[in-house]
N, C-alpha and C positions, 0 to 999 in steps of 0.2 A: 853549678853556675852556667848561664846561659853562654852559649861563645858564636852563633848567630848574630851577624852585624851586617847589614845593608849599605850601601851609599848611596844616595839620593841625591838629585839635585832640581830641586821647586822651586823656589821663590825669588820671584823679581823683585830686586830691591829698587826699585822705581818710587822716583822725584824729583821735581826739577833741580838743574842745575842751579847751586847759590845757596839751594834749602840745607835745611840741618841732615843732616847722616840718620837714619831712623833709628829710635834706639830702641824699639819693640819691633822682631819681625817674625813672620809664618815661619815655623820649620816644619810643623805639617799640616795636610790637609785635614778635612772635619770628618770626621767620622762616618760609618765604620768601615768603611773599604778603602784602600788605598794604592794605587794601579799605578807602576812605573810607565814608560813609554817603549820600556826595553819590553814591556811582556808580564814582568815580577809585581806580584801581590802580598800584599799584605791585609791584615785588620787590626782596629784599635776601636773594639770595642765600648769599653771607658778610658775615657782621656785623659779624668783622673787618676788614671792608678799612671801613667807616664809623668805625669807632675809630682803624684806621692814619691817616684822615687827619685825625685830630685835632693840632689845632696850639695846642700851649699858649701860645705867645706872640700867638694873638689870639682870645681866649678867646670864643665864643658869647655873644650879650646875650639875658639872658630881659625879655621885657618888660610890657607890656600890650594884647593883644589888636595883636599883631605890628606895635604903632607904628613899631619901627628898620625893618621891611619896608615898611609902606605910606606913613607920617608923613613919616620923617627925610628921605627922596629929596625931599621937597614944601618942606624946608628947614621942619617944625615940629618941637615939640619930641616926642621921643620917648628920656626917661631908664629906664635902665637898675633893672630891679627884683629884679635877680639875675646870676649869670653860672655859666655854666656851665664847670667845672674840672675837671673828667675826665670820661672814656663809658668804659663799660664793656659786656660784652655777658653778658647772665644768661638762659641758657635759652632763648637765639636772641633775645631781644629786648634794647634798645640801653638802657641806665640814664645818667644824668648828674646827676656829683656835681654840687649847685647849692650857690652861697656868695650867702647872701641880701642884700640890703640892708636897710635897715631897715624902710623904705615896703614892699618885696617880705613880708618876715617879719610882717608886717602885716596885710595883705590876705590872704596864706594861713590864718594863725591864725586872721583873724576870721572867715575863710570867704566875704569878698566874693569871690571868685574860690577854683574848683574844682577846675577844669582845667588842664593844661600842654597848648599844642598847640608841637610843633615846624614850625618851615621845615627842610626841608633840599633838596639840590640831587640832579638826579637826572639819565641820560643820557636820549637818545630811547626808548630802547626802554624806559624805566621803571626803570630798575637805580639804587635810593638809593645814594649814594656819600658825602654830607655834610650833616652838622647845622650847617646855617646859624644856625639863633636856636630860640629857642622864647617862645611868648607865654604870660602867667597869660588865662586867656578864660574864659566859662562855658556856651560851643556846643561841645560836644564832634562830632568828623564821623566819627573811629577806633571801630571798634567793638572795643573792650582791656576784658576783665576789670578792676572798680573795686579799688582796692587792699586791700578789705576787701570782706566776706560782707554785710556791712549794706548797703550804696552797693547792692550786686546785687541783694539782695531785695526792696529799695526800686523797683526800674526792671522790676517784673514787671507782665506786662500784665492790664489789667483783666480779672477770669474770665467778665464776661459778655458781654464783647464776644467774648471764645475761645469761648464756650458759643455766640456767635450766627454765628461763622466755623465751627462744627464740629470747632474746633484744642482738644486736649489742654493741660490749665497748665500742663505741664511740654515743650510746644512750644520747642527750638532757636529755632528763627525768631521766635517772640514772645516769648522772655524776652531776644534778644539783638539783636534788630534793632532792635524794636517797644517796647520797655520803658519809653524816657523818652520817646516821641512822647505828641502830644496825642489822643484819641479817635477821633476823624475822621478825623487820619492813621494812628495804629497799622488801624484798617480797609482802607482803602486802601493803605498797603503789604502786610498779610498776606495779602491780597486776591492782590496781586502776588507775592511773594515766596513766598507760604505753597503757592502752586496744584500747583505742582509738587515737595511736600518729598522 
């Protein structure tokens, strides 16, 4: 048995206010590389075999900030604020129909939580094989396109810190690394990251 479990935190659950709670969202990105912001890698090959082992009789628990992963083992409470009901794979990356609860339909709408991160299980060599859960968080670590052009535009790095790095506004590296860090750090990563584009 695989015992390799990651936690992840990607996807903007972005829409306006008023709209419906989405009930289809990213849990990961499209294939086949998949780069946390911490450093941590993975692959997923085929994103089929992550769907094949979808077992609908014990359906994924979405939770809050992956309480059933770190809470529940401690024997505290860690309920259930969504479940996950189908994965599908769209354009190489992993989608999962989620059936809300009430509390979950909630906090999305209001916006206290933005993000979806997943756990899922993976072998040694890094090959994802399983969507173990996924948490509502608001650390996102996956660097995924936000599910709307606004969320994007929003996470552009400041122009004078790029004017003061010598980096172009329409820098790769600082519109998608660097976007939501704080000042200090978008420097210091572009620093690193940017040296060699």
């Amino acid at each position: 048995m695989v015992k390799n479990v990651a936690y992840l935190t990607p996807v903007a659950l972005n829409f306006a206010v008023g709209e419906e709670v989405p009930e289809w969202v990213q849990l990961l990105p499209a294939a086949p590389h998949v780069i946390g912001r911490d450093g941590r890698r993975w692959h997923m090959f085929d994103p089929s075999v992550v769907v094949s082992r979808f077992d609908p009789a014990k359906l994924p628990q979405v939770d809050i900030e992956h309480s059933s992963e770190l809470l529940a083992p401690q024997g505290m409470p860690a309920p259930a604020v969504g479940w996950i009901e189908a994965l599908d794979v769209r354009d190489g990356a992993i989608w999962g129909k989620v059936s809300w609860t009430g509390v979950g339909r909630d906090y999305v709408a209001s916006r206290a939580y933005r993000y979806l991160s997943p756990v899922f299980r993976h072998t040694q060599s890094g090959e994802i094989i399983e969507i173990a859960s996924a948490g509502l968080t608001n650390n996102p670590n996956l660097e995924m396109a936000a599910l709307n052009a606004a969320q994007y535009e929003e996470n552009v790095m400041d122009p004078a810190i790029l004017e003061a790095l010598g980096l172009k506004p329409d820098s790769f590296c600082c519109r998608r690394r660097c976007g939501d860090q704080q000042p200090e750090r978008q420097r210091a990563h572009c620093a690193q990251c940017c040296a060699n584009p």
